[in-house]
C-alpha positions in Angstrom: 135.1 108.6 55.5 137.4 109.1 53.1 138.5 112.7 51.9 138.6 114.3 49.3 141.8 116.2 47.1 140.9 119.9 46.4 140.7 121.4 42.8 140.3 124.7 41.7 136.1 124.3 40.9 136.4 122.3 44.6 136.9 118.5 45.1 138.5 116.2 42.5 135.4 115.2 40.5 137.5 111.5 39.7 137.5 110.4 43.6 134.4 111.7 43.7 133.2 109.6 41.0 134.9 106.7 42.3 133.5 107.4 45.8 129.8 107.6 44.4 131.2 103.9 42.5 131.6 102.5 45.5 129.1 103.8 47.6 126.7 102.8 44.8 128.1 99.4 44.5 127.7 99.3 48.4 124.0 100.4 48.3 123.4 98.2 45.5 125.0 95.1 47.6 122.8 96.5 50.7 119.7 96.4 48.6 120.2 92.9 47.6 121.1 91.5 50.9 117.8 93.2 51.7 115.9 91.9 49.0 117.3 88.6 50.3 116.3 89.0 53.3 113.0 90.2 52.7 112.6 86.8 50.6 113.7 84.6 53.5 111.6 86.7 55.8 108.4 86.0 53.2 109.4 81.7 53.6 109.8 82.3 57.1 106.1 84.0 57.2 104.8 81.2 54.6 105.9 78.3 57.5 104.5 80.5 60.3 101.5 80.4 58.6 101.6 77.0 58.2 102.4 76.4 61.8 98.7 77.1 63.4 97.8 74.2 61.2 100.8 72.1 62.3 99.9 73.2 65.7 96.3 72.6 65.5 96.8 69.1 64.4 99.0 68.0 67.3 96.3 69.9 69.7 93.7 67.5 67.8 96.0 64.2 68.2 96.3 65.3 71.7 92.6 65.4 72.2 92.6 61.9 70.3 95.0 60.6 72.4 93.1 61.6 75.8 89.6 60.8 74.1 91.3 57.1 73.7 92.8 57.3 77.6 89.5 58.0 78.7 87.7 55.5 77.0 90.4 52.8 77.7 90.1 54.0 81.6 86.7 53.9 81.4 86.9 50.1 79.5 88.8 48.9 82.3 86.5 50.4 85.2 83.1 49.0 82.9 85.1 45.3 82.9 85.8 45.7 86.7 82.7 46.3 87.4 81.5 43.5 85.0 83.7 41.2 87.3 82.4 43.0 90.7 78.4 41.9 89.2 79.5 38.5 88.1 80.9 37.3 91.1 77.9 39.2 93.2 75.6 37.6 91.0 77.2 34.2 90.9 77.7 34.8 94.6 73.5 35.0 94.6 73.1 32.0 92.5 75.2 30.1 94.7 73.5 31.0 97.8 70.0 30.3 96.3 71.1 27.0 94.9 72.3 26.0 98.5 69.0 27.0 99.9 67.2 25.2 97.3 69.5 22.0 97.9 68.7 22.4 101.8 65.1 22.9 101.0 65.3 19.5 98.6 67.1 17.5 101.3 64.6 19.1 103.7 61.8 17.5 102.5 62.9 14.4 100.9 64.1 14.1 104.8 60.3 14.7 105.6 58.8 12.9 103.3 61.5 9.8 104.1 60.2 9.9 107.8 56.3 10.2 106.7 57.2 6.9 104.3 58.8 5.3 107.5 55.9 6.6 109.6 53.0 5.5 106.6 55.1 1.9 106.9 55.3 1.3 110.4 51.7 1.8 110.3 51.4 -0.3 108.0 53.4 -3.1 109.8 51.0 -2.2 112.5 47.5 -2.6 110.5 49.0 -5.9 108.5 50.0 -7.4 112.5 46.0 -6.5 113.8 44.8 -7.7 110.4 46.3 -10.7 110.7 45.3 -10.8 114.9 42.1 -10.6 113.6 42.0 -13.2 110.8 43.5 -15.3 113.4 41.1 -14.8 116.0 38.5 -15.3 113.2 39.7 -18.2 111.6 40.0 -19.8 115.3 36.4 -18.5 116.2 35.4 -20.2 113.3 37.6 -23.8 113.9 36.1 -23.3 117.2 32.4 -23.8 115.4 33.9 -26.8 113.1 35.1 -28.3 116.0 31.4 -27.4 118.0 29.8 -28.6 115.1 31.7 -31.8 115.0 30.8 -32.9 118.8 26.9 -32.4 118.1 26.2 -35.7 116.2 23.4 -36.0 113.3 
């Protein structure tokens, strides 16, 4: 602190002006660096106020991003399990279709015997028919030749 020179009415009312100059000047400079301040304190507020919504945007991108994560997980595990059914269900329509092929060969196998069977019995009937016809057709020589020897 500076001091003062002594008059006769008390201090030297010139330093004391200049003093109350500078200290003035000083105040005034304090006031704006305040004012200043306070200004750059009020755009600091304004983007702080703007920062919830900043921040609430990257919280709802966030929840995008997971919402796609989940679904895309939940994609994959639907098409796995699409793969897991197709093959079980191909799986099924293979083992049907080789039961139906055994069932087919299975009775065209039956019905191949029952033909051999229905043929040979055949065979059989055509070999006495034709015993028969033989045995007729002798029989009735047999009266041709009978009827021959008796003379009219």
């Amino acid at each position: 602190m500076d001091r003062f020179n002594r008059t006769l009415h008390g201090y030297d009312p010139i330093e004391v002006n200049e003093f109350l100059d500078k200290v003035i000047t000083q105040v005034e400079k304090i006031v704006e660096e305040s004012k200043a301040k306070d200004l750059h304190i009020k755009e600091l507020e304004e983007q702080i106020n703007d920062y919830p919504t900043i921040k609430d945007k990257l919280t709802r991108y966030e929840g995008m991003e997971q919402t796609l994560r989940e679904a895309i997980l939940m994609a994959q595990r639907t098409s796995e399990q699409m793969k897991l059914n197709t093959i079980k269900e191909s799986e099924l329509i293979l083992g049907d279709a080789k039961r139906n092929a055994n069932r087919i060969v299975n009775d065209a196998l039956i019905k191949a015997e029952n033909t051999e069977r229905e043929a040979a019995m055949l065979r059989r009937n055509i070999n006495v028919f034709k015993r028969k016809l033989r045995d007729q057709l002798e029989a009735q020589l047999e009266m041709v030749d009978d009827i021959e020897k008796i003379d009219f």
